[in-house]
C-alpha positions as CSV (number, residue, x, y, z in Angstrom):
1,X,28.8,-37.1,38.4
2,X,25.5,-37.5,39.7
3,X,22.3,-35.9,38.0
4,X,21.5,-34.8,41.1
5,X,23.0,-34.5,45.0
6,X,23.4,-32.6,47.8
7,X,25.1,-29.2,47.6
8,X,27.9,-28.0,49.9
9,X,29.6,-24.4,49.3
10,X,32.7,-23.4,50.7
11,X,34.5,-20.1,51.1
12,X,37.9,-20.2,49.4
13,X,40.3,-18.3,51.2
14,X,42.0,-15.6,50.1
15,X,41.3,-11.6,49.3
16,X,37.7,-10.1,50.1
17,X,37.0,-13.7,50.8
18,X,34.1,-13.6,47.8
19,X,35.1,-16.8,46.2
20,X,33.0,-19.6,46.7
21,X,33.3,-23.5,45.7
22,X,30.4,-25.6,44.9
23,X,30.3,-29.4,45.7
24,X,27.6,-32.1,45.4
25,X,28.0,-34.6,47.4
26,X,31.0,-33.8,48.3
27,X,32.7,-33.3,45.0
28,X,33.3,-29.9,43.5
29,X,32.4,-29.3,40.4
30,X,31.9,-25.0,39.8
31,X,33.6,-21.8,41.7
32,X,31.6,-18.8,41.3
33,X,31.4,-15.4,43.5
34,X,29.5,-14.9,46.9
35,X,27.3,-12.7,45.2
36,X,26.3,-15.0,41.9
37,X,25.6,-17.9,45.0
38,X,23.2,-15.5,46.9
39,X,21.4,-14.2,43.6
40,X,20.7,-17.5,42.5
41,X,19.6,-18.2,46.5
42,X,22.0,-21.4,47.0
43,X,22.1,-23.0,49.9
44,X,24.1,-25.6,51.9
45,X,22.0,-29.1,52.0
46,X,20.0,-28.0,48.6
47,X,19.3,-30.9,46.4
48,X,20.3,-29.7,42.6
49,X,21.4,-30.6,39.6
50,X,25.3,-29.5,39.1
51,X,24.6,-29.0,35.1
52,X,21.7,-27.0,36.1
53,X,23.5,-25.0,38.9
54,X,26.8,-24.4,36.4
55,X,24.5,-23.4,33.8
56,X,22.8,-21.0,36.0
57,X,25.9,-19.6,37.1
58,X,27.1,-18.6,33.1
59,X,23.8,-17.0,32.9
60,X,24.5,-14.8,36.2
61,X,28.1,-14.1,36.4
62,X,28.5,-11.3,33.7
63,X,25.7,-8.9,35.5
64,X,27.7,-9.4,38.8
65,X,31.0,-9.3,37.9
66,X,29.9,-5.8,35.9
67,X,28.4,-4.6,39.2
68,X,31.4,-5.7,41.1
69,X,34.3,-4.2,39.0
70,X,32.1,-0.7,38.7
71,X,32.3,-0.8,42.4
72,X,36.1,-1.5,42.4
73,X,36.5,1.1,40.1
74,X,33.9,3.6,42.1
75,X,36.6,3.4,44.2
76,X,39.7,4.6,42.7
77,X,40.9,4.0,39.2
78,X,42.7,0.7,38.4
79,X,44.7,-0.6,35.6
80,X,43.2,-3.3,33.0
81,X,45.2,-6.2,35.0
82,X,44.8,-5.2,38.4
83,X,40.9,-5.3,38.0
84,X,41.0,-8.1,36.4
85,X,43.1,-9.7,39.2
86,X,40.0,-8.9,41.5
87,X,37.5,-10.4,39.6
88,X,39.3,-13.6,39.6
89,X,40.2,-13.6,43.1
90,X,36.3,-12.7,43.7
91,X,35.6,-16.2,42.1
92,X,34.3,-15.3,38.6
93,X,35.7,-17.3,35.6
94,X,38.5,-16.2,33.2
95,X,35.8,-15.8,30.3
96,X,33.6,-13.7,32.5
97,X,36.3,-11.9,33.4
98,X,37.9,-11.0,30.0
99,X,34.3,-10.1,28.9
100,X,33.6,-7.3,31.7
101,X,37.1,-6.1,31.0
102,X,36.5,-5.6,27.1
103,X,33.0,-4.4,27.6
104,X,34.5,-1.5,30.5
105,X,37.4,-0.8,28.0
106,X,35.0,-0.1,25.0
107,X,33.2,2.3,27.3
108,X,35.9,3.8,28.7
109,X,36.1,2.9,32.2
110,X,39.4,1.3,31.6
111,X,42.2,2.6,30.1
112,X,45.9,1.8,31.1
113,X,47.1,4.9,29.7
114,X,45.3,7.0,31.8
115,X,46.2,4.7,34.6
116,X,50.1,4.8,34.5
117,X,49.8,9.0,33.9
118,X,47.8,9.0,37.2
119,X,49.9,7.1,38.6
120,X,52.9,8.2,37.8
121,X,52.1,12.0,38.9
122,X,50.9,11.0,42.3
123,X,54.6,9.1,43.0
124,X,56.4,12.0,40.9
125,X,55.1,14.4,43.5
126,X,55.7,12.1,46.2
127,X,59.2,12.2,45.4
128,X,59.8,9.1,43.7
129,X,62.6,8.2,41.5
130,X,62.2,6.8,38.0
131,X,63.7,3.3,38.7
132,X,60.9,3.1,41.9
133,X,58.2,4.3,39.4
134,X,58.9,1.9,36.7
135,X,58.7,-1.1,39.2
136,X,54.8,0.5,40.3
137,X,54.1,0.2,36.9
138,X,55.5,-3.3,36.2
139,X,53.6,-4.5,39.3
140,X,49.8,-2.7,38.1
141,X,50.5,-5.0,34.3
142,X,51.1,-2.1,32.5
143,X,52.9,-3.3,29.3
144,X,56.6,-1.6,28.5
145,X,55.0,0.9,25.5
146,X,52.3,2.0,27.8
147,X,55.0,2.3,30.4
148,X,57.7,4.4,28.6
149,X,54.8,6.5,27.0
150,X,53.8,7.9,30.0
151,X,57.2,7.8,32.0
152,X,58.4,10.8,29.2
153,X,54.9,12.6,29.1
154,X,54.7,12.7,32.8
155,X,57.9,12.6,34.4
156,X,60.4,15.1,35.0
157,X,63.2,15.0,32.0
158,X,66.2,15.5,34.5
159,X,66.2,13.2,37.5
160,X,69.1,15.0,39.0
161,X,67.3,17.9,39.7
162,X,64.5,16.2,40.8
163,X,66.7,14.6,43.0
164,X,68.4,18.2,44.4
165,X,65.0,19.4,45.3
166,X,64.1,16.1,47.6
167,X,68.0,16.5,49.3
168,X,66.9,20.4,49.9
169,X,64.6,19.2,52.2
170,X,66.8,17.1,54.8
171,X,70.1,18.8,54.5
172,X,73.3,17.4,55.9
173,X,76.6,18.4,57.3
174,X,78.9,15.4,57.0
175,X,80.2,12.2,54.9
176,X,77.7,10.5,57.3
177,X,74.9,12.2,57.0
178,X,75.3,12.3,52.9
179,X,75.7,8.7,53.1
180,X,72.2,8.2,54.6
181,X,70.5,10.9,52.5
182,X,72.0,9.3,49.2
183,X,70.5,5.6,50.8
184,X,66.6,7.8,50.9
185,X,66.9,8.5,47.2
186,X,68.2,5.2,46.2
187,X,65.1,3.3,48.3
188,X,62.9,6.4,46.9
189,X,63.9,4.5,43.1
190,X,67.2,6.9,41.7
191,X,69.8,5.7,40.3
192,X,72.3,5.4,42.9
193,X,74.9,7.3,41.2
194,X,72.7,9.9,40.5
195,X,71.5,9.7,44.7
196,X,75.5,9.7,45.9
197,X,76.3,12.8,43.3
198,X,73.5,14.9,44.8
199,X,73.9,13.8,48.6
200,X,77.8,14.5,48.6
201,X,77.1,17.9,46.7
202,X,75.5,19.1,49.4
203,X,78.7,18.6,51.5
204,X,80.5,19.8,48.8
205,X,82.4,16.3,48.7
206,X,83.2,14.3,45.7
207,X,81.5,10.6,46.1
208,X,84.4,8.9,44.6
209,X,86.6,10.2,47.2
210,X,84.9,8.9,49.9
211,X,86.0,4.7,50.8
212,X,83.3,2.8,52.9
213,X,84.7,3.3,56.2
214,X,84.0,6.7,56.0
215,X,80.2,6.2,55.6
């Protein structure tokens, strides 16, 4: 690569649309965030030096990325990989990356146990199932031992009645009816057996009695 040439940044596409990709002469050679570009005042046409630039960019990138993920997190609380996804989409570099998240987990700003009991009672009192809960998890990167931790320290032990008390509120009066109500637990995340027991109850109809034709 040249020592020197002419600088061309282009916006990557994808979330927030922060990441950007630097080329001289037409060649890329660094990715970086919107903000480390504007802070170090880049600009299309520039004449630089890309070891210069990239070096410039190391320098830079911590202080913004800190800046960014305490915004992210301003905003609502986030799990270690979710954040982390961010950042990386924003443009910054693995190593950057991995550095704010250490630095935010030593202080206390991230902690995935927190994270998946928060979670996990905001869904528990929306009425979700276990099943449906465990999936929210897996999708934030919380690891399995975080995961089961806080599943028995915040859910409720017995699903079934957890279960009654969301069929109390949309009562039915036939096989029909039961059949839908047992299909909004199951998509809510219980176990289906556990959504056909209580929707049948309610008609006082035993689920295994009842063939498909009758739903």
């Amino acid at each position: 690569m040249a020592e020197t040439g002419r600088l061309s940044i282009r916006t990557v596409r994808g979330p927030g649309g922060l990441k950007r990709e630097l080329l001289v002469d037409g060649h890329p050679f660094a990715t970086t965030s919107r903000d480390v570009v504007k802070a170090l005042e880049l600009q299309d046409d520039d004449i630089i030096s890309p070891g210069e630039v990239v070096e410039s960019i190391l320098a830079q990138e911590f202080t913004w990325a800190r800046q960014r993920g305490l915004r992210l997190l301003n905003h609502r609380d986030r799990s270690r990989h979710e954040l982390g996804r961010r950042l990386l989409e924003d443009g910054y570099s693995a190593a950057t990356t991995d550095a704010v998240l250490e630095r935010f987990q030593e202080l206390g700003y991230l902690d995935d146990q927190r994270y998946a009991d928060g979670l996990i009672r905001g869904k528990v009192a929306s009425g979700w199932g276990r099943t449906r809960v465990r999936k929210a998890l897996r999708v934030a990167g919380i690891d399995e031992p975080t995961a089961e931790l806080a599943l028995e320290r915040e859910y409720p032990p017995d699903d079934l009645d957890r279960a009654r008390e969301i069929a109390a509120r949309h009562p039915v009066s036939d096989v029909r009816g039961a059949a839908r109500l047992a299909d909004r637990l199951i998509r809510r995340g219980f176990d289906p057996s556990i959504a056909r027991t209580v929707a049948f109850e309610a008609i006082k109809v035993d689920p295994t009695s009842v063939d498909d034709s009758q739903e």
